[in-house]
C-alpha positions in Angstrom: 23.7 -37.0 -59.7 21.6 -35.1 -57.0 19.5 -37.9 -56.4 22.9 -39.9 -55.5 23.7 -37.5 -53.5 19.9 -37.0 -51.5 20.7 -41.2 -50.8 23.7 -40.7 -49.7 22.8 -37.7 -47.4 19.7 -39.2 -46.2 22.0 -42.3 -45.3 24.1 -40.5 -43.5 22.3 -38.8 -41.0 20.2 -42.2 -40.5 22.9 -43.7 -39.6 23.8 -41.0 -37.2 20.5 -40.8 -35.7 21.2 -44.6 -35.0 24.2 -44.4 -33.4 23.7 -41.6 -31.5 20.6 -43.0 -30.2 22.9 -46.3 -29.6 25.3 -43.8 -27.0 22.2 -42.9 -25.5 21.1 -45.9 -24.1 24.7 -47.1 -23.5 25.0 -43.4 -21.5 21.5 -44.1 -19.5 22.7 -47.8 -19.1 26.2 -47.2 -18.1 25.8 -43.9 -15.7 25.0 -45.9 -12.6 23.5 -43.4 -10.9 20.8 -44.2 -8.7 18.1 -41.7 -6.3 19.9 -40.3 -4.1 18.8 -40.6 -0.1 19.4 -37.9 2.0 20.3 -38.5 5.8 17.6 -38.2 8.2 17.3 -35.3 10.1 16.1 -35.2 13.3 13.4 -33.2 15.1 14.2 -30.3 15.9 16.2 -29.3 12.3 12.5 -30.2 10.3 11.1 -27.4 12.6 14.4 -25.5 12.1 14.0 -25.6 8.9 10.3 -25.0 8.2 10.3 -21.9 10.8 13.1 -20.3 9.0 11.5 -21.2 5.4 7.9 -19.3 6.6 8.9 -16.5 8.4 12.7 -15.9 7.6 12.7 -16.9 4.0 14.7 -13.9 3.2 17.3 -14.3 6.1 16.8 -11.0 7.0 20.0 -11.8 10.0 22.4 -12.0 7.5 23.8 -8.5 7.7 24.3 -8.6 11.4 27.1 -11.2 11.4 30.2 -10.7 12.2 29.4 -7.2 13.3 30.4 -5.0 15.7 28.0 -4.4 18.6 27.9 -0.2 17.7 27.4 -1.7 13.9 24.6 -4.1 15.0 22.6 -1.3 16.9 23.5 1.2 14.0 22.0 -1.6 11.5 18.8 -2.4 13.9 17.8 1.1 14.1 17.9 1.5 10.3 15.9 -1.8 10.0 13.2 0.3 11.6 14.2 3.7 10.7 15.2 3.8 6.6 15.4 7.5 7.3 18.5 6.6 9.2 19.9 5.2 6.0 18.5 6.7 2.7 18.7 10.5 4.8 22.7 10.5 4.7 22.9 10.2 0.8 20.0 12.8 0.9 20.9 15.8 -1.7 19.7 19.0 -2.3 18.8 18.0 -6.0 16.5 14.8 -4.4 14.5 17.6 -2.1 13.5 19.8 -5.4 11.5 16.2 -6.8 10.3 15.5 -3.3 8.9 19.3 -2.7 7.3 19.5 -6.8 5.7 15.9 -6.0 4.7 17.0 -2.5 2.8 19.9 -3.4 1.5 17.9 -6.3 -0.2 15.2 -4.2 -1.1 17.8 -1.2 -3.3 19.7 -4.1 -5.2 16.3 -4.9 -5.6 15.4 -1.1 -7.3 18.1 0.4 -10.2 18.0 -1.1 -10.2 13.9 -1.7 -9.9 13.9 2.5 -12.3 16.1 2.9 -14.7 13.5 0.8 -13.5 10.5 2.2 -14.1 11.4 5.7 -17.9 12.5 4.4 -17.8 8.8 3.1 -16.3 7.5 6.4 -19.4 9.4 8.5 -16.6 11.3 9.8 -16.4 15.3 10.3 -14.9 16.5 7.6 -11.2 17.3 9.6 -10.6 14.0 10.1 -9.3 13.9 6.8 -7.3 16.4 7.0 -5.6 15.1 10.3 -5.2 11.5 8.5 -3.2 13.2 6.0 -1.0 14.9 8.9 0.3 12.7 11.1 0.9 9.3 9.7 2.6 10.8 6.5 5.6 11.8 8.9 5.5 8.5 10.7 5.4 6.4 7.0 8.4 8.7 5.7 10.5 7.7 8.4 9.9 3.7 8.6 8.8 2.9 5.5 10.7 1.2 2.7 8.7 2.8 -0.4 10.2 6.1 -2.1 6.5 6.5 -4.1 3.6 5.3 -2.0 1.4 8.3 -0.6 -0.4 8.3 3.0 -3.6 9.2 3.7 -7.5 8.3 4.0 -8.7 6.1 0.6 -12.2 5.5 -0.8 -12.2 1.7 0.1 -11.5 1.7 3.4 -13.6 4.8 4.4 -16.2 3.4 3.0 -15.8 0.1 4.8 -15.4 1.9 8.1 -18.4 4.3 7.6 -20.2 1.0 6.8 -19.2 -0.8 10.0 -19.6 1.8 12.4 -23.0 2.5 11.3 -24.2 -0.5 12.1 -23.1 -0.4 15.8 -23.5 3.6 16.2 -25.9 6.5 14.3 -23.3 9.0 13.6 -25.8 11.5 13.6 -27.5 10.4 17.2 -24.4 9.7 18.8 -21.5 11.7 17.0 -18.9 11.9 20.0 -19.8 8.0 20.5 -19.1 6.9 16.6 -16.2 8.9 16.7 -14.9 6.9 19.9 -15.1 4.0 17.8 -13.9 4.9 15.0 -10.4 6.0 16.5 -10.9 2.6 19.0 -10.7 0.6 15.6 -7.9 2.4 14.1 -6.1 1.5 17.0 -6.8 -2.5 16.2 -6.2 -1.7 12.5 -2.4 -0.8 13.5 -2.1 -3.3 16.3 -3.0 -5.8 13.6 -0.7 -4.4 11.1 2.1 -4.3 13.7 1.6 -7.5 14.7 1.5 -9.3 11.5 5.1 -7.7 10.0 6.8 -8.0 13.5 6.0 -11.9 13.7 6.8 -11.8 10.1 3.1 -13.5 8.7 2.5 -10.8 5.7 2.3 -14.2 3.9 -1.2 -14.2 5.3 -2.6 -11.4 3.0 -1.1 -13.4 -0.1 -4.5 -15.3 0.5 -6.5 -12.5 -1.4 -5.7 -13.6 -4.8 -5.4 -10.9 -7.7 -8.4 -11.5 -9.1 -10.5 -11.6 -6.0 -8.6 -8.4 -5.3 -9.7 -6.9 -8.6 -13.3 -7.9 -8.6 -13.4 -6.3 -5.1 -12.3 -3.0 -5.7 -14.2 -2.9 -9.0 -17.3 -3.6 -6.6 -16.2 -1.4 -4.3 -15.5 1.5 -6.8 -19.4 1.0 -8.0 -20.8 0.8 -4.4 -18.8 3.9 -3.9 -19.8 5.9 -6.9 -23.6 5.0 -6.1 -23.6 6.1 -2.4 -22.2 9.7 -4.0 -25.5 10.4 -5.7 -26.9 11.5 -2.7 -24.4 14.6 -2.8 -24.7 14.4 -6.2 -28.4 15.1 -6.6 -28.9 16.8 -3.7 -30.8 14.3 -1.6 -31.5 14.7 2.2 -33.3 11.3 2.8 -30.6 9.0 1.9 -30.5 5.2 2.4 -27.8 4.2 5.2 -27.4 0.5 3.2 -24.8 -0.1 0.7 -26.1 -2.5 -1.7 -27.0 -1.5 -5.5 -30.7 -2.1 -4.7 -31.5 0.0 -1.7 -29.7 2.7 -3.2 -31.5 2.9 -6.7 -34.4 2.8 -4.7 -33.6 5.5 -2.6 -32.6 7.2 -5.7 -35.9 6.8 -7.4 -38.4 6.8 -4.6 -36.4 10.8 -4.4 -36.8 11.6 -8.0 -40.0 14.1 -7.8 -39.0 15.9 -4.5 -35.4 15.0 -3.1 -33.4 16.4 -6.1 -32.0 19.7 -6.5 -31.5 20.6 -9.6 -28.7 23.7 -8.9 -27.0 20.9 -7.1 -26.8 18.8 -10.3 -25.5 21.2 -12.6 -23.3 21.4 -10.0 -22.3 18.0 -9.6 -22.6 17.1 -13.2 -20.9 20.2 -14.4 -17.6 19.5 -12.5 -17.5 15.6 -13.2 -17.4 16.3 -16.2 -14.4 19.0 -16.0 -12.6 16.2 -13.7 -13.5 13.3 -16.1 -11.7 15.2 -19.4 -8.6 16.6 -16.7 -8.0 13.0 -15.8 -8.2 11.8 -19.8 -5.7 14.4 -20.9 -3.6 13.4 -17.8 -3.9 9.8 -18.9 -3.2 10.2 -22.1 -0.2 12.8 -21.8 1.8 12.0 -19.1 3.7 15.4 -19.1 0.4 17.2 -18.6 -0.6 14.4 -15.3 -0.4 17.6 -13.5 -3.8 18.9 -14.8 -5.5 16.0 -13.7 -3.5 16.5 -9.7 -5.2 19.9 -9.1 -8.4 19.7 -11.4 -10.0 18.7 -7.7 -8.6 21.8 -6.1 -9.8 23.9 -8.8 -12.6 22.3 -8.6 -13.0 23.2 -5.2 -11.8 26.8 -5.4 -14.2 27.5 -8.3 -17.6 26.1 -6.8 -17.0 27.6 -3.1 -16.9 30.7 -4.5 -19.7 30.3 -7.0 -21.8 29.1 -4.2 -21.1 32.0 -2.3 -21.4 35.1 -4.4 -25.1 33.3 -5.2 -25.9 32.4 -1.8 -26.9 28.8 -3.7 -26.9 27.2 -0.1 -30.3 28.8 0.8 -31.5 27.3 -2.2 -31.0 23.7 -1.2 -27.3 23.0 -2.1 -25.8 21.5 0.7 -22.5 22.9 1.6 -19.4 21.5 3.7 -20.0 23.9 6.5 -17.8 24.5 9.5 -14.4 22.5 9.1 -12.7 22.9 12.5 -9.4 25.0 12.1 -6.5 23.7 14.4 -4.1 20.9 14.0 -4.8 17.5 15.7 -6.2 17.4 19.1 -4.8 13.8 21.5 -7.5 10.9 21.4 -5.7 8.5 23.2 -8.5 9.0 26.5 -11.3 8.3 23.7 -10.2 4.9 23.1 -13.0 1.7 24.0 -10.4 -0.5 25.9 -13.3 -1.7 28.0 -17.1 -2.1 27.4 -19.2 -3.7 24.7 -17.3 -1.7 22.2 -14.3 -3.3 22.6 -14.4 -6.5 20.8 -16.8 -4.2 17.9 -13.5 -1.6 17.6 -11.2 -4.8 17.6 -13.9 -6.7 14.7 -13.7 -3.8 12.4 -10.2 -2.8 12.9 -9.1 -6.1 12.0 -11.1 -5.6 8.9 -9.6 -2.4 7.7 -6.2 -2.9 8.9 -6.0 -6.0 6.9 -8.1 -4.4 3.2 -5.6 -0.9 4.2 -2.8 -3.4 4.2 -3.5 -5.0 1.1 -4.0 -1.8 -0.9 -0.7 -0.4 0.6 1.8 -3.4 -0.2 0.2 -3.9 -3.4 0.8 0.1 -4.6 4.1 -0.4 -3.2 5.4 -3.3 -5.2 4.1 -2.1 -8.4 6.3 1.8 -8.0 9.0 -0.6 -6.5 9.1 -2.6 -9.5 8.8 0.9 -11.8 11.7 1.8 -10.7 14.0 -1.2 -10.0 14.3 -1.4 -6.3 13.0 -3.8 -3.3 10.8 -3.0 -0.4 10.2 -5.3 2.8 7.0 -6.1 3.3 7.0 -6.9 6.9 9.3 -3.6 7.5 5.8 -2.3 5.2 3.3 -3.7 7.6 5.2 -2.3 11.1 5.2 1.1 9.4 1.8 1.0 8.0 0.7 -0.4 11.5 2.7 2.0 13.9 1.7 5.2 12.3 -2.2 4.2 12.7 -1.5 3.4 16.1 -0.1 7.0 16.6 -3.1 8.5 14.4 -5.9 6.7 17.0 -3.8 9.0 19.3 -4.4 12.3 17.3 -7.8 11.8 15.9 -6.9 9.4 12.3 -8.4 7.2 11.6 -7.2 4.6 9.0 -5.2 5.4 6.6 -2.9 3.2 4.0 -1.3 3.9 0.7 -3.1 5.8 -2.1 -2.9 4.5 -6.0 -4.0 8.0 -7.1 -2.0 10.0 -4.9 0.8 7.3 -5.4 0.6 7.5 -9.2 0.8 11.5 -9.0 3.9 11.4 -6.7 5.1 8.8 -9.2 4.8 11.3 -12.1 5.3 14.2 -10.5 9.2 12.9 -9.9 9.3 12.3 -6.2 12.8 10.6 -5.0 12.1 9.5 -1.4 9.4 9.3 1.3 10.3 13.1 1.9 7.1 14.2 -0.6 5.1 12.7 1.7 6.3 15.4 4.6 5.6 18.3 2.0 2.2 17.2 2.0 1.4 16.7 5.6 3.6 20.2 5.8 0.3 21.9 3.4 -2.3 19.9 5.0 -1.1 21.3 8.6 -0.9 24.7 7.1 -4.5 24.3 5.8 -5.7 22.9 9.2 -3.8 26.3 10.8 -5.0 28.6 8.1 -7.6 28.4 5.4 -9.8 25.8 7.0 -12.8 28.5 7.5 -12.5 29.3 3.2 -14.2 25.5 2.8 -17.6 26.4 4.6 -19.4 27.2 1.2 -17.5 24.3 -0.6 -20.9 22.2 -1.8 -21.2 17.9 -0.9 -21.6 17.8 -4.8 -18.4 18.6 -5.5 -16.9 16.3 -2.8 -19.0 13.7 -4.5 -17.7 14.5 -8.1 -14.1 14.2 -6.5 -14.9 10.8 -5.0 -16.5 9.2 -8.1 -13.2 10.3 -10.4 -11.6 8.5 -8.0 -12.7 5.5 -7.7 -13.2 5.3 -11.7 -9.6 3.9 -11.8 -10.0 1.3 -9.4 -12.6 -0.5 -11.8 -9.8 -2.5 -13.5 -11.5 -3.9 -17.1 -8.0 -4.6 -18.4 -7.1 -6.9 -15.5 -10.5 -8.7 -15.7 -10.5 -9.5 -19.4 -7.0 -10.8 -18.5 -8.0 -13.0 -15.8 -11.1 -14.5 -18.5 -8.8 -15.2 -20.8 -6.4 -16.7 -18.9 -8.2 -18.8 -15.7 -12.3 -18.8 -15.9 -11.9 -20.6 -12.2 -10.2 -17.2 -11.4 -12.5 -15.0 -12.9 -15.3 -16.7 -11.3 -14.1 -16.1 -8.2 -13.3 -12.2 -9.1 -17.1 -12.4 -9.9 -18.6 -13.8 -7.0 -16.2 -10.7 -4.7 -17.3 -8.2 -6.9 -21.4 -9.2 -7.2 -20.7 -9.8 -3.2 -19.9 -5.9 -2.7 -22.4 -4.3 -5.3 -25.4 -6.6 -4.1 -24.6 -7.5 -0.3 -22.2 -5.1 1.3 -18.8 -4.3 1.5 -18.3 -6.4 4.3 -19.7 -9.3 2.5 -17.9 -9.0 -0.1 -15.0 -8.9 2.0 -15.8 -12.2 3.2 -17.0 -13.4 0.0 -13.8 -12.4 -1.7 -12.0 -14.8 1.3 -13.9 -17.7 0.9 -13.8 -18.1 -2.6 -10.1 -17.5 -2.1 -9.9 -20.5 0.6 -12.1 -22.7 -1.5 -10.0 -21.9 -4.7 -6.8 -23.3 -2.5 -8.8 -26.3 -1.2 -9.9 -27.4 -4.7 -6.0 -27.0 -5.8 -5.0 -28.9 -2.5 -7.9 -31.4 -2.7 -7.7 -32.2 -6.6 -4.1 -31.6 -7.8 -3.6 -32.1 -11.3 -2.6 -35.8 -13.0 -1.0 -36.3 -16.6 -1.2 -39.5 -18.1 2.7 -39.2 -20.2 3.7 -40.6 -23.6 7.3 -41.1 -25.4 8.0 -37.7 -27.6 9.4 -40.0 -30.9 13.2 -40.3 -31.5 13.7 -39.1 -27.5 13.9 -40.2 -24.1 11.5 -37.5 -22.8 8.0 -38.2 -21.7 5.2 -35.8 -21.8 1.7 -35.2 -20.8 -0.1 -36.6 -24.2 -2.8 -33.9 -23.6 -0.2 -31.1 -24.6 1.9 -33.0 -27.0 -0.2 -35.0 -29.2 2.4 -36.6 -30.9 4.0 -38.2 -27.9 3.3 -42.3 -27.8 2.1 -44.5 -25.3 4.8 -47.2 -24.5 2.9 -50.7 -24.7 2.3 -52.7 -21.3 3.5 -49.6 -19.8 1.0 -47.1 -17.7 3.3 -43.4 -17.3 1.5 -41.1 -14.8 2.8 -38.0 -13.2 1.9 -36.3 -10.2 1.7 -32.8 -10.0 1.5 -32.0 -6.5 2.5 -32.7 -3.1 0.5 -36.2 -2.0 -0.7 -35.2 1.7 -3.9 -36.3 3.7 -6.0 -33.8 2.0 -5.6 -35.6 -1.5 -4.1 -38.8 -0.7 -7.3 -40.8 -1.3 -7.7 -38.5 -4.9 -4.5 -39.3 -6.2 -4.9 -42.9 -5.8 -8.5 -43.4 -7.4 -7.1 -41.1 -9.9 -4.6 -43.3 -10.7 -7.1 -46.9 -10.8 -9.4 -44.7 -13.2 -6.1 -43.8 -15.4 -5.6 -47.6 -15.6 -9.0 -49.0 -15.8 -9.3 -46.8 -19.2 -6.4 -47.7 -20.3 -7.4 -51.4 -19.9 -10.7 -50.8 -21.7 -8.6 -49.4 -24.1 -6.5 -52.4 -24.4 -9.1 -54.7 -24.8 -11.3 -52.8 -27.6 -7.5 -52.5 -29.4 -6.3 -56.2 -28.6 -3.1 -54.0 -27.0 -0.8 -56.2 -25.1 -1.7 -56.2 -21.0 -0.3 -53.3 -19.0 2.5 -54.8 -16.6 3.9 -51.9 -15.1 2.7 -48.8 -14.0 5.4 -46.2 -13.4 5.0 -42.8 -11.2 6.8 -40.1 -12.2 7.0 -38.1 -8.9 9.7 -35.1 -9.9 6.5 -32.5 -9.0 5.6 -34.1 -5.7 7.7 -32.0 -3.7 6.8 -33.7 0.0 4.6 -36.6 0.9 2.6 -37.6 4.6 1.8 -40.7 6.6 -1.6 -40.8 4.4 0.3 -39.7 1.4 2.4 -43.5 1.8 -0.7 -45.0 3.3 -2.1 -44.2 -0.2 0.8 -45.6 -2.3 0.8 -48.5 -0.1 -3.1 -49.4 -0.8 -2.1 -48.6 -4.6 0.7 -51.5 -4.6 -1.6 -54.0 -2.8 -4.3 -53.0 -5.6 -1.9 -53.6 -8.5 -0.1 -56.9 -7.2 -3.6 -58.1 -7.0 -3.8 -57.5 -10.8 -0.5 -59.0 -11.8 0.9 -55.1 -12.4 4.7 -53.8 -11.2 4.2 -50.4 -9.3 7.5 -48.5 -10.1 8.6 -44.3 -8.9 10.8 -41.9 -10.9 12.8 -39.2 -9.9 11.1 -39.0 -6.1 12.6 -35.7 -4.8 14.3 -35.6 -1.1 12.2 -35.8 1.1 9.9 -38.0 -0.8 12.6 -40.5 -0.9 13.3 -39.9 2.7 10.1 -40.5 3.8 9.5 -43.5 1.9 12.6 -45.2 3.2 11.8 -44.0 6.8 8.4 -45.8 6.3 9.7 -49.2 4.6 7.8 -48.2 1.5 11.1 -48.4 -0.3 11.2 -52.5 1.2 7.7 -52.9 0.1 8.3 -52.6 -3.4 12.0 -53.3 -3.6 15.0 -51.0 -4.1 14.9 -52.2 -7.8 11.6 -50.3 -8.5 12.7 -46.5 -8.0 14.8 -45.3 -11.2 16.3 -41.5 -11.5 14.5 -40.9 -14.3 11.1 -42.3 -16.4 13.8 -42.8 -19.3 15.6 -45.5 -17.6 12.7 -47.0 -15.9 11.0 -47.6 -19.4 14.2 -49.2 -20.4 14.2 -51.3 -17.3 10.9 -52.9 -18.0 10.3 -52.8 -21.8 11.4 -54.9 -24.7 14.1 -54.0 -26.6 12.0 -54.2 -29.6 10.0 -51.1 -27.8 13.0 -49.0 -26.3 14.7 -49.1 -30.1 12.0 -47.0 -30.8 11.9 -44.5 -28.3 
């Protein structure tokens, strides 16, 4: 009895599977749909078009229409002024977060600026004024409730760097500090420039993983350079690179280090090291790991000066000018040979400060479900270092550290940011004079806890696993910084990010496809094993736009798909290929050369006795092969809506009653 039943059963759905395959065909045969051809469009729409699609993706117009002319001057000053919008919902319970988170970050900044303008070659109160005046301009135009302004590792030590080169800081301080403001200026002009002509698209071309292999190289070139205030060395290489400074290091061992300055050093790296475990490991105590450096700071000063350690050869901060910032619009270079240098290395930091700051941004954005502009980013980031260079800043851009402390310290809006530049102006009026004992090794302790967590290992063993082409290229940006210098790295890290786009452009991906049994759906036989070649049939698909820079690719590609396949044929007695059909569903747009190339394909193939016959061309593919005559070339009755009803087209029935 069951095995009746099994026969019956297994009858059943055989003959099932038989007639619904049998509706299939008569659906695919019986549909009379064919590709569909857009009309042509003339000039002036294409440009239309293709402006709107780069720079106004996001139709950022949209809310001004049918407004009111008060509504439309109300909406255009909050485009540029958020304050103007988020500051009438503000509440009294949003302003207890903000002024926790503020003091929070203000505790971790003082004594991070007063490092980073050490690493900058910069007096020591220039990072203190970075962290006083662009805050206030950020919280006002920018779109971020959690990023935090001020001076950060990698750019202060790209701009310490570059200046060097041009200018001693210690021959010609006045001079190197001319330039730096001079390319501060450029750094916010280029910032400005590049979200009010809407191109932020252009710092998409720093891929992730060049991006993480350059602040991992960074982070290491940065840590290295602190040994000299970690150690206590006067004679100090000015170079950058991993081999200069060991050697300075060592050549120094037997009479440039102090030993009180590295129980110093050593002794409070290590207090910061455990503060930021316990902080990263308990999230309700990140508070410990916020003002470890200002305990830090407060502990040391005055250990070094109830002992008087300074007279015994550990350096000390020294004199930190008291006073709030002091106008440096008259020190600008808008003339001379310093121009073009200030204009070189503003370019530089404006576009590395840029990067940091929109990528710090979108990851708090995303934290906490909301959207920020990055073009209204860029003219914010730009315009408030275009108002530091006019009050002695110099760069500054958005801090992870201080970002992820605001984060976790509960800040609601851009308002934590004006706490902090509140307490950094109050320290500039008031307790300036109380950091004169404050020793370099500390500063360097601070620094190198920093720029720990920039060295990304999770991301890296991500990008290995995922793309080795990618983590090549995070390679060659992060041997570029530690070996070279920051600023070849920098350039590294873009030229392996242009060559990764021109080998994508230049060799786009093939597939030859096969018939996935029992369906009408062809894949690439390299992921499904199981599909099936249909006989006298070639299937390839194109996976990327055909344009001048791969034209020629695409078609040898395609000859070397068939002349295997031929080989094949003839070591398997296989019947002849006939037809080769193109699936072009990825080719999303197609040049002159692109059809040029299709055309040299046909003439190749007729040659041979072989059909050439397109699938699913998209719109304006089809377009431009009709506006070219293609379409006449190899007759209307070659293009097919799918690679299903091609195959039927131009197999045996015997063959299409198996598919």
């Amino acid at each position: 009895m069951p095995p009746a039943v099994s026969d019956g059963g297994e009858g059943l759905d055989a003959d099932i599977t038989s007639r619904t395959s049998s509706h299939r065909r008569m659906d695919s045969a019986q549909h009379g749909y064919k590709v569909g051809v857009p009309p042509n469009k003339n000039l002036l729409a294409e440009f239309s078009d293709a402006v709107k699609e780069t720079f106004f993706a996001d139709d950022p117009l949209r809310q001004y229409k049918d407004q009111s002319k008060s509504k439309k001057i109300c909406l255009g000053l909050q485009h540029f002024f958020p304050v103007l919008d988020w500051g009438r919902h503000y509440t009294l319970g949003k302003f207890k977060g903000d002024l926790i988170a503020g003091l929070t970050i203000a505790s971790l900044c003082i004594p991070q600026d007063i490092g980073y303008a050490k690493l900058a070659n910069l007096p020591p109160h220039f990072g203190l004024y970075s962290s006083f005046v662009p805050p206030l301009i950020y919280a006002a135009m920018g779109s971020s409730r959690d990023i935090a302004i001020g001076p950060v590792a990698v750019v202060s030590l790209l701009l310490g760097t570059l200046l060097q080169n041009e200018i001693d800081p210690k021959k010609n301080p006045m001079e190197y500090n001319r330039l730096a403001f001079t390319a501060t200026f450029f750094a916010g002009v280029t910032q400005v420039a590049l979200g009010f002509f809407r191109l932020g698209f252009i710092i998409e071309f720093l891929s992730h993983a060049v991006i993480v292999g350059f602040m991992a190289g960074a982070a290491i070139t940065i840590a290295l350079q602190q040994l000299k205030g970690l150690l206590g060395i006067a004679n100090f290489t000015k170079k950058t690179d991993i081999v200069s400074v060991m050697k300075s290091v060592w050549g120094n061992v037997h009479h440039g280090w102090n030993w009180q300055t590295i129980l110093i050093g050593a002794s409070f790296l290590a207090f910061l090291l455990i503060a930021k475990y316990i902080g990263k490991k308990n999230k309700k105590l990140f508070w410990i790991s916020a003002i470890a450096p200002l305990i830090s700071v407060i502990i040391s000063t005055f250990f070094v000066y109830i002992t008087r350690a300074d007279k015994h050869g550990v350096a000390i901060v020294k004199d930190i000018k008291k006073g709030i910032n002091p106008p440096s619009a008259s020190l600008l270079y808008f003339n001379g040979p310093y121009l073009m240098t200030g204009f070189r290395i503003g370019v530089a930091a404006g576009m590395i400060g840029l990067t940091e700051a929109i990528a710090i941004g979108r990851t708090f954005a995303a934290l906490k479900d909301y959207q920020i502009d990055g073009n209204k980013e860029m003219v914010a980031l730009g315009t408030m270092n275009i108002v530091g260079s006019l009050t002695s800043c110099y760069v500054a851009t958005g801090s992870f550290s201080r970002s992820a402390v605001n984060y976790m310290a509960g800040c609601k809006t851009a308002v934590s940011n004006v706490v902090m530049s509140i307490v950094v102006m109050l320290t500039l009026l008031l307790i300036t004079p109380l950091f004169k004992y404050t020793p370099n090794a500390i500063l360097s302790s601070i620094i190198i806890s920093a720029v720990i967590g920039l060295i990304d290992y999770e991301s890296a063993s991500l990008i290995w696993k995922v793309d080795k082409l990618d983590f090549l290229a995070c390679l060659g940006a992060f041997f570029g910084v530690i070996f070279a210098s920051v600023e070849y790295g920098l350039l590294i890290a873009v030229a392996i990010s242009l060559a990764k786009i021109l080998l994508q452009v230049t060799r786009p991906r093939t597939a030859l496809l096969g018939n996935l049994p029992r369906t009408t759906i062809y894949r690439n036989i390299e992921q499904y094993p199981q599909a099936t070649k249909v006989p006298g049939v070639l299937l390839v698909r194109v996976d990327s736009a055909i344009y001048f820079t791969n034209s020629n690719y695409v078609k040898e590609r395609i000859l070397r798909w068939l002349r295997d396949e031929e080989e094949q044929q003839q070591d398997q007695k296989l019947p002849k290929i006939e037809f080769l059909i193109i699936e072009l569903s990825p080719v999303i747009d197609i040049d002159t050369s692109g059809i040029h190339a299709l055309e040299e394909l046909f003439k190749v193939l007729e040659k041979r006795g072989i059909q050439l016959v397109l699938a699913n061309p998209g719109r304006e593919v089809i377009q431009k092969l009709r506006s070219a005559k293609f379409t006449d070339l190899i007759g209307e009755d070659k293009i097919f809506l799918t690679v299903g009803d091609a195959v039927k087209k131009f197999t045996p029935k015997a063959v299409v009653d198996n598919v």
